[in-house]
N, CA, C and O of each residue as an XYZ file, in Angstrom:
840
protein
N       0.843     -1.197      0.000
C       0.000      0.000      0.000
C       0.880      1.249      0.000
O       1.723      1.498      0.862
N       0.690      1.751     -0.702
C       1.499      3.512     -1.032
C       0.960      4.735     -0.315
O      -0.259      4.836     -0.447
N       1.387      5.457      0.229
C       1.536      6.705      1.146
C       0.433      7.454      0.704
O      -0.183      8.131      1.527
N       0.102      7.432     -0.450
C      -1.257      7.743     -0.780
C      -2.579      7.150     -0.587
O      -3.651      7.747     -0.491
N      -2.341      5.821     -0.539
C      -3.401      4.922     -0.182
C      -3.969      4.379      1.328
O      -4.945      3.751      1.738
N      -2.750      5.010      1.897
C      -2.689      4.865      3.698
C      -3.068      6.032      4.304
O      -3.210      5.934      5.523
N      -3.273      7.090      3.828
C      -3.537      8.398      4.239
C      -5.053      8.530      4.078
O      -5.560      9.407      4.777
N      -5.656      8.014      3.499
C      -7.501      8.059      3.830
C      -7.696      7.487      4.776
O      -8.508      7.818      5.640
N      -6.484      5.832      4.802
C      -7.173      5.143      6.295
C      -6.695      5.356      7.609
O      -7.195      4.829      8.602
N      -5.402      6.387      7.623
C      -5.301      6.788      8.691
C      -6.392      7.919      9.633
O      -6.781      7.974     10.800
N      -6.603      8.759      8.340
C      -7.643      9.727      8.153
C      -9.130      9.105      9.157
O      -9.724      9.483     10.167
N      -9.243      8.013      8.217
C     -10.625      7.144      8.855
C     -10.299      7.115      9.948
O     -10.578      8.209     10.439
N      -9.629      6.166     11.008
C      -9.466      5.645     11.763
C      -9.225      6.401     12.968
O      -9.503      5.999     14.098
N      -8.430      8.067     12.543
C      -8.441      8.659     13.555
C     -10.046      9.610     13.644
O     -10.528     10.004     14.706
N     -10.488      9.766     12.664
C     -12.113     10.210     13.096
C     -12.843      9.351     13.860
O     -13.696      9.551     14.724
N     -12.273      8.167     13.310
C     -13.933      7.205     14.289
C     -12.768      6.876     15.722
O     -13.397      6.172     16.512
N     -11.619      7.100     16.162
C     -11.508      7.398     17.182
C     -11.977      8.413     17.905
O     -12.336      8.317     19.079
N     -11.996      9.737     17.022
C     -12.589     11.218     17.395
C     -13.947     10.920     18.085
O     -14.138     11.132     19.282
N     -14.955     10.366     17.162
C     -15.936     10.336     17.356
C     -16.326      8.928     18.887
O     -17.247      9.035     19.698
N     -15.599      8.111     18.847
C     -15.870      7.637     20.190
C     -15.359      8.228     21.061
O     -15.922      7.887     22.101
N     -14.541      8.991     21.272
C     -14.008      9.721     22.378
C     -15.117     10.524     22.540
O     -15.636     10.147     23.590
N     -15.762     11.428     22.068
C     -16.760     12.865     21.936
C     -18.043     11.661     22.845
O     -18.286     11.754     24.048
N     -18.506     10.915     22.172
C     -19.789      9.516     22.132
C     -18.942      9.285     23.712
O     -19.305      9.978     24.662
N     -18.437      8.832     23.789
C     -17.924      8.788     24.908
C     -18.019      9.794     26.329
O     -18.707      9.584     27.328
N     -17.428     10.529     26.158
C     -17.204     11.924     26.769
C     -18.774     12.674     26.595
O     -18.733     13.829     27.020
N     -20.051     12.300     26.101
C     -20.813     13.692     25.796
C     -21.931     12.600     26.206
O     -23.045     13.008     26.536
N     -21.714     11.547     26.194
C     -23.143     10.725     26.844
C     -24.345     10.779     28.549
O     -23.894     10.513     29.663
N     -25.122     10.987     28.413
C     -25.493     10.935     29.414
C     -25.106      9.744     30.197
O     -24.972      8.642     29.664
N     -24.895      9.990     31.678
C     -24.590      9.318     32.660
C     -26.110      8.440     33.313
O     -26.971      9.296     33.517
N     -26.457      7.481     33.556
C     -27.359      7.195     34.427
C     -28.945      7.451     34.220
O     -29.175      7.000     33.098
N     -30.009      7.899     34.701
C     -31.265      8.452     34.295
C     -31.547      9.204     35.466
O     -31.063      8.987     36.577
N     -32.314     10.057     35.179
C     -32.842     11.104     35.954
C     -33.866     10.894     37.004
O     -34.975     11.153     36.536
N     -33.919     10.528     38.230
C     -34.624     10.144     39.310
C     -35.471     11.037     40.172
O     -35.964     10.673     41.240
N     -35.619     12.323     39.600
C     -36.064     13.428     40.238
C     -37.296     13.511     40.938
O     -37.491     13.976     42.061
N     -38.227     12.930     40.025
C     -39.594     12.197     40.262
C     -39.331     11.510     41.591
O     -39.749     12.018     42.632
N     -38.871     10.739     41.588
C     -39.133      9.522     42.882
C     -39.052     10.135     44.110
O     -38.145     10.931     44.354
N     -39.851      9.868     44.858
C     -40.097      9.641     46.171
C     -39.034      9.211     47.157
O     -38.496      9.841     48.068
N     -38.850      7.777     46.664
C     -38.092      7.055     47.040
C     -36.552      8.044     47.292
O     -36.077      8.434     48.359
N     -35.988      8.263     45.745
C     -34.683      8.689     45.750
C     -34.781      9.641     46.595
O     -33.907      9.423     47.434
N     -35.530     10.889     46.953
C     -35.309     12.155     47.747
C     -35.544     11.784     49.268
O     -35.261     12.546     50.192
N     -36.195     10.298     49.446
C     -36.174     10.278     51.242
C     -34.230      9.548     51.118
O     -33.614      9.863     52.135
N     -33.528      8.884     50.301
C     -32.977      8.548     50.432
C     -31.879      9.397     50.514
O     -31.079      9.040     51.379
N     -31.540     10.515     49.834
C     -30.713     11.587     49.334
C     -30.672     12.597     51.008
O     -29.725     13.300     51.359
N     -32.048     12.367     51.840
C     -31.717     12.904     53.411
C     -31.876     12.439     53.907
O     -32.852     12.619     54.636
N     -30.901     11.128     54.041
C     -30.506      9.997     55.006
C     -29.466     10.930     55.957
O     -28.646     11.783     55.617
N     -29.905     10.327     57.521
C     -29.034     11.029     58.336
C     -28.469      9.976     59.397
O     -27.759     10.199     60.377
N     -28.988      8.760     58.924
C     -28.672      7.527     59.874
C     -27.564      6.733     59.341
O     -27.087      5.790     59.973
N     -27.129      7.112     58.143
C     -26.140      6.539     57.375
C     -24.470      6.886     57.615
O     -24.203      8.079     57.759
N     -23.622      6.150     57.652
C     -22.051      6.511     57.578
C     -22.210      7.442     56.448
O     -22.767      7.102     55.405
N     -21.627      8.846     56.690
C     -21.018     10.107     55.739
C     -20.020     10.514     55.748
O     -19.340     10.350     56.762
N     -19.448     11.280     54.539
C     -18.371     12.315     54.667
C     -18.783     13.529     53.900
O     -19.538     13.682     52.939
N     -18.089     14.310     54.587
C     -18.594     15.833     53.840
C     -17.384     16.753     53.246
O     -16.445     17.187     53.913
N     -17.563     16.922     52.106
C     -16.463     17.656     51.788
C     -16.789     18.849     51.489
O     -17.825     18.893     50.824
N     -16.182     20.136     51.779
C     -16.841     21.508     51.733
C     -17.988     22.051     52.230
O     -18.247     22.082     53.433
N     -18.858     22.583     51.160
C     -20.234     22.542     51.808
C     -21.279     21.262     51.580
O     -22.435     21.269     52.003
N     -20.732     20.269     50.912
C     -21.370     19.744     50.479
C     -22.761     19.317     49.749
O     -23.545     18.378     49.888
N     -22.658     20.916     48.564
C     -23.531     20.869     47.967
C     -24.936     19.770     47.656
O     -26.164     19.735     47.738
N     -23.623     18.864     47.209
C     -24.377     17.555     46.084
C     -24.040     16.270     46.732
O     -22.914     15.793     46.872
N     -25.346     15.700     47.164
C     -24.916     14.309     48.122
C     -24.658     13.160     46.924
O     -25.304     13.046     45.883
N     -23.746     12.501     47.287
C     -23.840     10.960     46.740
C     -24.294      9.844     47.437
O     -24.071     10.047     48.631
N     -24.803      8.808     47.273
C     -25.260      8.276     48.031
C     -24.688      6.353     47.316
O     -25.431      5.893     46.449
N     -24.048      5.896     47.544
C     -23.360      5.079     47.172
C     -23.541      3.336     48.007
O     -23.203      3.080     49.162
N     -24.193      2.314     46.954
C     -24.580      1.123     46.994
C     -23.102     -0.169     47.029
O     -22.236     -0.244     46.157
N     -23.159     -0.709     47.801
C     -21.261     -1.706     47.440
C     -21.416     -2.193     48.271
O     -22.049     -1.832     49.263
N     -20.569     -3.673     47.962
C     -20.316     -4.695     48.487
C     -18.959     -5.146     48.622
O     -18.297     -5.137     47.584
N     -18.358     -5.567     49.756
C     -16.760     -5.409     49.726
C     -16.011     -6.166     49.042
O     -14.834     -6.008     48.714
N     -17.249     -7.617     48.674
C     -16.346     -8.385     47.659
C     -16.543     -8.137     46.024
O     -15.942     -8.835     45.208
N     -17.758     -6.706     45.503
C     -17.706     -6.370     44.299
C     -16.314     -5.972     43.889
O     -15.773     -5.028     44.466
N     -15.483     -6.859     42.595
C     -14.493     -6.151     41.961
C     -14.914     -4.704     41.315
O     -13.927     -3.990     41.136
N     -15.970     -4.201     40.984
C     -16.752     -3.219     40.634
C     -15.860     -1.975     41.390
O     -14.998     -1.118     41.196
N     -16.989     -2.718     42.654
C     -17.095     -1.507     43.377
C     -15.433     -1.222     44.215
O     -15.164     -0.208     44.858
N     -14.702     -2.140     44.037
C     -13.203     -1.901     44.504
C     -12.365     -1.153     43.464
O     -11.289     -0.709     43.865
N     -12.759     -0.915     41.973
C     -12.229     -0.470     41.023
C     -12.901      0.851     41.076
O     -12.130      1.738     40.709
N     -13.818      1.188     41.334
C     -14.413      2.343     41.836
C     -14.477      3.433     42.464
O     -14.611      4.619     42.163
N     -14.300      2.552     43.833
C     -14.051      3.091     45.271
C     -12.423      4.562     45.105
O     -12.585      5.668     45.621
N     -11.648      4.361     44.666
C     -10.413      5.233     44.680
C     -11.241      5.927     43.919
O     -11.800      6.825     44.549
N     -11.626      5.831     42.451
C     -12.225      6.656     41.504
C     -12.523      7.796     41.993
O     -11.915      8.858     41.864
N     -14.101      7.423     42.939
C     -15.162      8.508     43.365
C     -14.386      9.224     44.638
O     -14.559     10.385     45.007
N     -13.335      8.084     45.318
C     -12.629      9.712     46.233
C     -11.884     10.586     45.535
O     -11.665     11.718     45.966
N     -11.471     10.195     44.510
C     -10.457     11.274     43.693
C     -11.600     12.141     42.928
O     -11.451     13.340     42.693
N     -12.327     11.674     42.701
C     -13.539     12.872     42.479
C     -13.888     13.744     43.639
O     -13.310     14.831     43.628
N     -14.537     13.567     44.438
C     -14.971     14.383     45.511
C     -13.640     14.715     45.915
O     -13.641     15.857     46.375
N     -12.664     14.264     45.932
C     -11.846     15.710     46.461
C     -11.306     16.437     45.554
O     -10.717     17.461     45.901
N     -11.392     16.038     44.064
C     -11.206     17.384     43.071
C     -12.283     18.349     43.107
O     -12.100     19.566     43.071
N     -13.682     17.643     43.196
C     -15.054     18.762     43.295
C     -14.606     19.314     44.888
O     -14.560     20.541     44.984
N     -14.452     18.948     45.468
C     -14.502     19.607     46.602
C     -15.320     20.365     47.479
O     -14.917     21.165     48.323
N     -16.912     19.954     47.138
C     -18.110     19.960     47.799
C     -19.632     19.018     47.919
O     -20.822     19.328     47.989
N     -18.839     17.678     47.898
C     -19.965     16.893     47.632
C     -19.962     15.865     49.124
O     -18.902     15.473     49.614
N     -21.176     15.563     49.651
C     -21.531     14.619     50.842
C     -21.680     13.286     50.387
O     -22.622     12.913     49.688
N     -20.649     12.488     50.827
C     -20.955     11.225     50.077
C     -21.858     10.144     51.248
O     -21.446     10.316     52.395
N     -22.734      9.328     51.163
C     -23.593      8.749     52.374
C     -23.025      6.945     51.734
O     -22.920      6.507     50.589
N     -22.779      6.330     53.037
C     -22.657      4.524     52.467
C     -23.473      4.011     52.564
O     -24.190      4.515     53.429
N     -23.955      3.006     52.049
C     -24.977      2.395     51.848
C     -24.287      0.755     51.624
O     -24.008      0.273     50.526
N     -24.129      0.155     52.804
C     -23.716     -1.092     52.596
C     -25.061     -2.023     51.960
O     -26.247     -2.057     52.288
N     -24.378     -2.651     51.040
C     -25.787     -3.501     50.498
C     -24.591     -4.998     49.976
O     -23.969     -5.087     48.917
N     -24.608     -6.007     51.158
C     -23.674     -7.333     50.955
C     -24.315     -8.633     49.967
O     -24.381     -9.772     50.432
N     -24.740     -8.340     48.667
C     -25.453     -9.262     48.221
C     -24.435    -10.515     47.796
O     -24.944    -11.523     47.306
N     -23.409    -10.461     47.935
C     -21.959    -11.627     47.393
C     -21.856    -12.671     48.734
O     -20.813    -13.282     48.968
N     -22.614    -12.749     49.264
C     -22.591    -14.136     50.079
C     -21.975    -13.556     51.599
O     -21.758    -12.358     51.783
N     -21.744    -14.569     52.599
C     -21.594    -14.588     54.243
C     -20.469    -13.161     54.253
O     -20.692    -12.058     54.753
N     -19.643    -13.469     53.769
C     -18.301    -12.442     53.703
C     -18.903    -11.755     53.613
O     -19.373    -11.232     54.624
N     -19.246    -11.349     52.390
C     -19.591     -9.689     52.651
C     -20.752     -9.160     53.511
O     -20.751     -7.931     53.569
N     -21.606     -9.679     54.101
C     -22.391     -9.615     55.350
C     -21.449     -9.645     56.648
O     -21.580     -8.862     57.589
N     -20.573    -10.561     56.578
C     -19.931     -9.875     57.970
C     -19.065     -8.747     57.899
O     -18.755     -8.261     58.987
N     -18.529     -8.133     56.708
C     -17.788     -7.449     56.432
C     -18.839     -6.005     56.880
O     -18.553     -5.098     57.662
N     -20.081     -6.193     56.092
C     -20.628     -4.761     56.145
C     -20.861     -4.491     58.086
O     -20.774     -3.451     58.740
N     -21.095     -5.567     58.415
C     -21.565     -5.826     60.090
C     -20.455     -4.851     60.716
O     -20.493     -3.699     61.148
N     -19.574     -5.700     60.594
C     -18.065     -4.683     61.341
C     -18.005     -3.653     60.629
O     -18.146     -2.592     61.237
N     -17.837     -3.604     59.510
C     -18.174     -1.822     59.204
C     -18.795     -0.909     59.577
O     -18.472      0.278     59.560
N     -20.116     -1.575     60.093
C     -21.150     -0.322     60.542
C     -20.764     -0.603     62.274
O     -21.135      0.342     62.972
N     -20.357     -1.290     62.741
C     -20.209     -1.725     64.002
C     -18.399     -0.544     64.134
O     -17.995     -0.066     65.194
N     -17.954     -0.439     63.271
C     -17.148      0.412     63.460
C     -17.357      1.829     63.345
O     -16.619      2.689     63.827
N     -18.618      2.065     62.542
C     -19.141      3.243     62.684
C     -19.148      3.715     64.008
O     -18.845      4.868     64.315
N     -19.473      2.881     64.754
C     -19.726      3.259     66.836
C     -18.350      4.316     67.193
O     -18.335      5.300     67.932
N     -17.522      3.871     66.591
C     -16.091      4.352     67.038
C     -15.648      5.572     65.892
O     -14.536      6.098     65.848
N     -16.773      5.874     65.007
C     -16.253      7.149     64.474
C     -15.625      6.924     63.121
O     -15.745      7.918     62.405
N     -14.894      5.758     62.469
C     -13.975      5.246     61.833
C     -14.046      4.495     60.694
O     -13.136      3.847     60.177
N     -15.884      4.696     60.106
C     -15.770      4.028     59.482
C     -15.443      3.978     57.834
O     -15.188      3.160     56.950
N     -15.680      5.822     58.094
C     -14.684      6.206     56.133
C     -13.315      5.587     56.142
O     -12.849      5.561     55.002
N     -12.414      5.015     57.172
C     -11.427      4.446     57.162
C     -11.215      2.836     57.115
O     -10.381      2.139     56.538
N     -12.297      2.538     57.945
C     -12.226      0.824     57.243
C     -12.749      0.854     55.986
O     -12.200      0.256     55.059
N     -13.663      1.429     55.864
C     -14.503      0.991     54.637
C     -13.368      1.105     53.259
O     -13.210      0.190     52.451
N     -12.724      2.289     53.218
C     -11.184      2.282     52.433
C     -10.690      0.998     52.202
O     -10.680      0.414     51.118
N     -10.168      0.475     53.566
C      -8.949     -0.293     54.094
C      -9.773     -1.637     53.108
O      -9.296     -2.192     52.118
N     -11.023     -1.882     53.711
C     -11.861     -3.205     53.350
C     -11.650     -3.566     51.839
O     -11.390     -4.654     51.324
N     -11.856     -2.224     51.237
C     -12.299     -1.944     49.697
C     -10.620     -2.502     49.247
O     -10.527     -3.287     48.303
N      -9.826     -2.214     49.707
C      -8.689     -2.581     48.738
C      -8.217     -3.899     49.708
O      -7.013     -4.143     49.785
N      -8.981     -4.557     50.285
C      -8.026     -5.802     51.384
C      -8.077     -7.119     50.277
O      -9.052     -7.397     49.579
N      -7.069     -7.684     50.297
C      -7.153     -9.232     49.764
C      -7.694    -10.156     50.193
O      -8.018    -11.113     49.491
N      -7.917    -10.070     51.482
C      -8.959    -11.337     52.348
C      -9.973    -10.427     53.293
O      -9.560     -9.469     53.946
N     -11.329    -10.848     53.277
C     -12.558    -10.554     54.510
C     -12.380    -11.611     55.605
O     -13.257    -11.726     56.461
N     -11.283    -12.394     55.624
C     -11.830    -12.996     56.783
C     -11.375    -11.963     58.534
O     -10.850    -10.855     58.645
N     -11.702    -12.620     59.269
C     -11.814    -12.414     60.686
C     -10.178    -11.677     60.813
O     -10.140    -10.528     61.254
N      -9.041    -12.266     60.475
C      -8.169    -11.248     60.526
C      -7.751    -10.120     59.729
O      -7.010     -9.377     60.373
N      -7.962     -9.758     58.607
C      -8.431     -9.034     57.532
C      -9.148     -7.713     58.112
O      -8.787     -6.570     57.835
N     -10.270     -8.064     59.001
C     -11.636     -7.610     59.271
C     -10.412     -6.554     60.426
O      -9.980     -5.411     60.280
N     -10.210     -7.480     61.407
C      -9.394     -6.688     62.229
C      -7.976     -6.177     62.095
O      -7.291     -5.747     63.023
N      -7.677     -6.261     61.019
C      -6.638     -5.495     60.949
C      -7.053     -3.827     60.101
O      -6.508     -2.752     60.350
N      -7.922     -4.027     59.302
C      -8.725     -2.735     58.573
C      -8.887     -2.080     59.978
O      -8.151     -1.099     60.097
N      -9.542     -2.315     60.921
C     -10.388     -1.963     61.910
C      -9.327     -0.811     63.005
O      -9.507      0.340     63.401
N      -8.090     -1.925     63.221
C      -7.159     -1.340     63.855
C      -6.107     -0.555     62.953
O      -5.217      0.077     63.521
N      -6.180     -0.576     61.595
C      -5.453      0.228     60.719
C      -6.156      1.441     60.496
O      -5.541      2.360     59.956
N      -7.660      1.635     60.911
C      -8.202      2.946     60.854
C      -8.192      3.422     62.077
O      -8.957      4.369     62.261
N      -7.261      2.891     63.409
C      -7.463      3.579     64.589
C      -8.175      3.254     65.825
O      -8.167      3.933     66.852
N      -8.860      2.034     65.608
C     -10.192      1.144     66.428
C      -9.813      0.507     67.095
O      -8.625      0.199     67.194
N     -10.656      0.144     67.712
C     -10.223     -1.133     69.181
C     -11.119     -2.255     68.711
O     -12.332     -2.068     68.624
N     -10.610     -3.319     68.428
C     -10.969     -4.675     67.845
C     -12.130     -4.738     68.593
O     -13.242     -4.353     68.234
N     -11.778     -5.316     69.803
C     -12.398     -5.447     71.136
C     -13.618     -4.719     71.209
O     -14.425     -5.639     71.341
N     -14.134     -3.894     71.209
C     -14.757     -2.481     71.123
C     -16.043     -3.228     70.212
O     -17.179     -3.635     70.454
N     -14.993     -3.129     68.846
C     -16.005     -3.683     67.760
C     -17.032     -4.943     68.338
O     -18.255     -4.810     68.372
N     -16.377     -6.081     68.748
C     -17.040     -7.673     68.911
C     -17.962     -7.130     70.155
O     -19.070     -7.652     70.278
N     -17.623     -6.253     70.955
C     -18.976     -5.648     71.869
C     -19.924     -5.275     71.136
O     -20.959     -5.938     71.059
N     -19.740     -4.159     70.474
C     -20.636     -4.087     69.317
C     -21.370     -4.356     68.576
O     -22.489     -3.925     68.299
N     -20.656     -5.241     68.136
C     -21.569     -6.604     67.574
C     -22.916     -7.298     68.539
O     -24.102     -7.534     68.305
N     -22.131     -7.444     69.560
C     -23.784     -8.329     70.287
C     -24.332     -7.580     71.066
O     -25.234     -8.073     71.743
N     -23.945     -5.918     71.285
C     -24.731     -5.466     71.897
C     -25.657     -4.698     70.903
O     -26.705     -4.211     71.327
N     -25.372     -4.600     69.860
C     -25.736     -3.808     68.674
C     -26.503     -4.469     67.477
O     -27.444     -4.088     66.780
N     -25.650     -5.742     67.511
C     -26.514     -6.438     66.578
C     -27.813     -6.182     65.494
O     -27.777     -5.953     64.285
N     -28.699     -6.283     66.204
C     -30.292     -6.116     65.451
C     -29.665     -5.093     64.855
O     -29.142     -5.111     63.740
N     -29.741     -3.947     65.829
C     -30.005     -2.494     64.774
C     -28.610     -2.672     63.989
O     -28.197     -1.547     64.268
N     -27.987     -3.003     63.529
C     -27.493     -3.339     62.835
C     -27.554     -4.184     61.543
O     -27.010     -3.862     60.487
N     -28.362     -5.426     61.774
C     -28.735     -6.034     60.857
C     -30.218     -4.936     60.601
O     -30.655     -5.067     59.458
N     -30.785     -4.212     61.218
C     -31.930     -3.545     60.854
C     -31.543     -2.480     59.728
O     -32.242     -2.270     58.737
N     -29.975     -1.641     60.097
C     -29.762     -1.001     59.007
C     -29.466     -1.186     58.110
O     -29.505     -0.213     57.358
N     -28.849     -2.807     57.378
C     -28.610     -3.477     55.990
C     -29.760     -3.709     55.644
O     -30.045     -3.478     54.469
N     -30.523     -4.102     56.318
C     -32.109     -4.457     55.812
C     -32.764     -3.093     55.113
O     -33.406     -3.283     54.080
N     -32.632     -1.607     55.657
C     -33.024     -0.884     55.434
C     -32.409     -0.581     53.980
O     -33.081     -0.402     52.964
N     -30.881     -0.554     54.076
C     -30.502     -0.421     52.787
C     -30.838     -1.297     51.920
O     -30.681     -0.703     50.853
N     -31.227     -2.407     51.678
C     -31.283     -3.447     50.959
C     -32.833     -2.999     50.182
O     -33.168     -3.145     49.007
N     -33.626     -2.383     51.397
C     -35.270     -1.853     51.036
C     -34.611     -0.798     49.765
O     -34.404     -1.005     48.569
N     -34.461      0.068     50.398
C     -33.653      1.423     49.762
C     -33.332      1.048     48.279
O     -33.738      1.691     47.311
N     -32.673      0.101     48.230
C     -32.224     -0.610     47.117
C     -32.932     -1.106     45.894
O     -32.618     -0.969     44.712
N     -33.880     -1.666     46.396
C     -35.248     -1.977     46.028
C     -35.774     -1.156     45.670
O     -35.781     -1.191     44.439
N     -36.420     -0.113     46.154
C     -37.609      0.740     45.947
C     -36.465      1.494     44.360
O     -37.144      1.850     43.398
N     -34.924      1.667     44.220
C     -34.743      2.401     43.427
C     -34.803      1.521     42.327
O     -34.756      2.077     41.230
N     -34.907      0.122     42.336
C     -34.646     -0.654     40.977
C     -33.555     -1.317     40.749
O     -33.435     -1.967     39.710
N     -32.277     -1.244     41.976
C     -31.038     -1.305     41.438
C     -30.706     -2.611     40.595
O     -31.609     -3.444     40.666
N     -29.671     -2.965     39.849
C     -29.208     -3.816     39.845
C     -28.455     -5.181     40.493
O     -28.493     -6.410     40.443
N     -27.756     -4.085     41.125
C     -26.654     -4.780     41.555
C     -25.697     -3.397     42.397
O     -26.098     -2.255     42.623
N     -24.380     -3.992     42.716
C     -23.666     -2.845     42.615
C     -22.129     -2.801     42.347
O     -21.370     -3.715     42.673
N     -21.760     -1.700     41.749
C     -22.134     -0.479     42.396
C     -23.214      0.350     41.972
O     -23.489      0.525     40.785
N     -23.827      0.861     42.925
C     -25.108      1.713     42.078
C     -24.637      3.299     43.330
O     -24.067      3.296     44.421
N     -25.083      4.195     42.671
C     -24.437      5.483     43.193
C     -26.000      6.369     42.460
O     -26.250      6.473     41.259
N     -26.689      6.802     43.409
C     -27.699      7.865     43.384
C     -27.131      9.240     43.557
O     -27.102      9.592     44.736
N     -26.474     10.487     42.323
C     -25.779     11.291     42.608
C     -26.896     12.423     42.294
O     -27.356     12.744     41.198
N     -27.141     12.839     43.350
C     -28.149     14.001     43.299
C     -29.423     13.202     43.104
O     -29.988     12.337     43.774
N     -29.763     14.011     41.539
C     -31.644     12.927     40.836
C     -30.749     12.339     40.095
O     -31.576     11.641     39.507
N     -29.655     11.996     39.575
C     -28.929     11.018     38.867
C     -28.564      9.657     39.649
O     -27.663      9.517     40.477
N     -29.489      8.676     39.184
C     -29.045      7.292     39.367
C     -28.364      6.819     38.339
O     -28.703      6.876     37.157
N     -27.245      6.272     38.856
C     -25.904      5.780     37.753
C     -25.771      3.721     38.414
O     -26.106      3.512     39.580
N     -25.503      3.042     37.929
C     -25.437      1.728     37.996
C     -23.985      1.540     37.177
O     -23.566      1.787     36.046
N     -23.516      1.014     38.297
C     -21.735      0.129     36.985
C     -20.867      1.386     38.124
O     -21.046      2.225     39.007
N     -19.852      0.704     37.267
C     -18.471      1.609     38.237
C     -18.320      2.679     37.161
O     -18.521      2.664     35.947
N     -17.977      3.440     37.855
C     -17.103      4.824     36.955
C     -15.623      4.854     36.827
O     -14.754      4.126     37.308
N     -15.564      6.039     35.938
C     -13.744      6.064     36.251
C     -13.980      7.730     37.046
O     -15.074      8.261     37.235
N     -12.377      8.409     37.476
C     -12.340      9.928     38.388
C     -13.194     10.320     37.451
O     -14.330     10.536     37.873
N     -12.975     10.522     36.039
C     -13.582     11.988     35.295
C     -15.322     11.165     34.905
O     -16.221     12.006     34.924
N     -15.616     10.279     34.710
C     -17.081     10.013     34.584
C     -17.947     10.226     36.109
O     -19.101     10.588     36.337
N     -16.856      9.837     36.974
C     -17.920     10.704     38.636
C     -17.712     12.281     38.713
O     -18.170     12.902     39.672
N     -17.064     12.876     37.765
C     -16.595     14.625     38.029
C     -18.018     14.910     36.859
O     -19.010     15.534     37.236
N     -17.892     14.326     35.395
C     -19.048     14.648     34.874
C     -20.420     14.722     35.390
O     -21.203     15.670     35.332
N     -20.669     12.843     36.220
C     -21.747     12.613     37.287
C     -22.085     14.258     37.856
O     -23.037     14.954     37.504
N     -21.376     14.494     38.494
C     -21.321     15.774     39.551
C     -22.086     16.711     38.858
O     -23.059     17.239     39.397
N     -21.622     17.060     37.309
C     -21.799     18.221     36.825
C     -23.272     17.861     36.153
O     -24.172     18.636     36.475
N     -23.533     17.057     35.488
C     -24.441     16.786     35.412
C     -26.236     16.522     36.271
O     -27.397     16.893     36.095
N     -25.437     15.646     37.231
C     -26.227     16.168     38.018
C     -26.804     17.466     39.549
O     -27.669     17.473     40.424
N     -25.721     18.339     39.101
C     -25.882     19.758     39.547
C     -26.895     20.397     38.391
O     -27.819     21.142     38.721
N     -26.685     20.104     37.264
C     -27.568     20.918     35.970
C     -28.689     20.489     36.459
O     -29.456     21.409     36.744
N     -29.192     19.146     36.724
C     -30.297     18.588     36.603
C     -31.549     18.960     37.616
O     -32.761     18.815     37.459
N     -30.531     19.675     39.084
C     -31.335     19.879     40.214
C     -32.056     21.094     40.231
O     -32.790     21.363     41.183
């Protein structure tokens, strides 16, 4: 093929790259949840593990399971988002649908909530190689916690504990989810993992939308 004959198909090939990048980059995120009921009692959840960054305009409200590869490919994503936006409330929403593990995982998570700590396990959890029992406590004491503390917790706490996965799991339900990760950002419900700049679009998008 001659230098003349390679130059249309380079031509081609870098447009229909053009054009998936743009298709890419210009797509709507998720569907618009504004309507629901559901999404706006969920969006002023105050019983939930949070973090707040700035004023925290724009809540996220975020669905995961510790053994989703999803939601572990994710998880760094959406903090490197919210701290480039630098005003969004993110709320957890443990929802353990991957079997025993991740039910005891979310347990001690929220059982570490008691102690203040749990934007730090929940981190630690998200990138750990094993949920089991030492795993569990080493996240626990790598965010600052007293093991000990926690397993009180547990049986003195229990129910309402299993009452608040149950709640999320409702929560879950009433929005339709899939699966997760599912992330209710503002009236934008998004399902699947993101990358940093598809949760910075999320943001912007659903700031337009409110």
């Amino acid at each position: 093929m001659t230098r003349r004959q390679l130059l249309p198909l380079v031509a081609l090939i870098l447009l229909s790259a053009i054009a998936s990048y743009l298709l890419q980059n210009t797509r709507p995120l998720g569907r618009n949840a504004a309507e629901s009921a559901s999404a706006a009692r969920i969006l002023e959840d105050q019983g939930s593990p949070e973090t707040v960054r700035g004023n925290g305009n724009l809540t996220v409200v975020m669905f995961t399971d510790y053994q989703c590869s999803a939601c572990r490919k994710a998880d760094p994503a959406l903090r490197r988002a919210v701290a480039r936006d630098g005003n969004v409330r993110v709320v957890y929403k443990d929802w353990p649908i991957l079997g025993e593990r991740s039910e005891r995982a979310a347990t001690v998570a929220l059982a570490a909530h008691r102690q203040g700590i749990y934007p730090s396990v929940h981190r630690q959890l998200m990138k750990s190689p094993s949920l089991d029992d030492t795993a569990l406590r080493n996240a626990v004491e790598g965010a600052g916690g007293d093991w000990e503390q926690v397993e009180a917790d547990l049986l003195t706490h229990g129910p309402a504990i299993a009452n608040q996965l149950a709640a999320n799991r409702l929560d879950a339900f009433a929005l339709v989810l899939q699966g997760t990760p599912s992330y209710l950002i503002g009236p934008l419900l998004v399902e699947g993992a993101l990358t940093e700049r598809e949760f910075l679009r999320a943001f912007e998008q659903a700031r337009s939308d409110t």
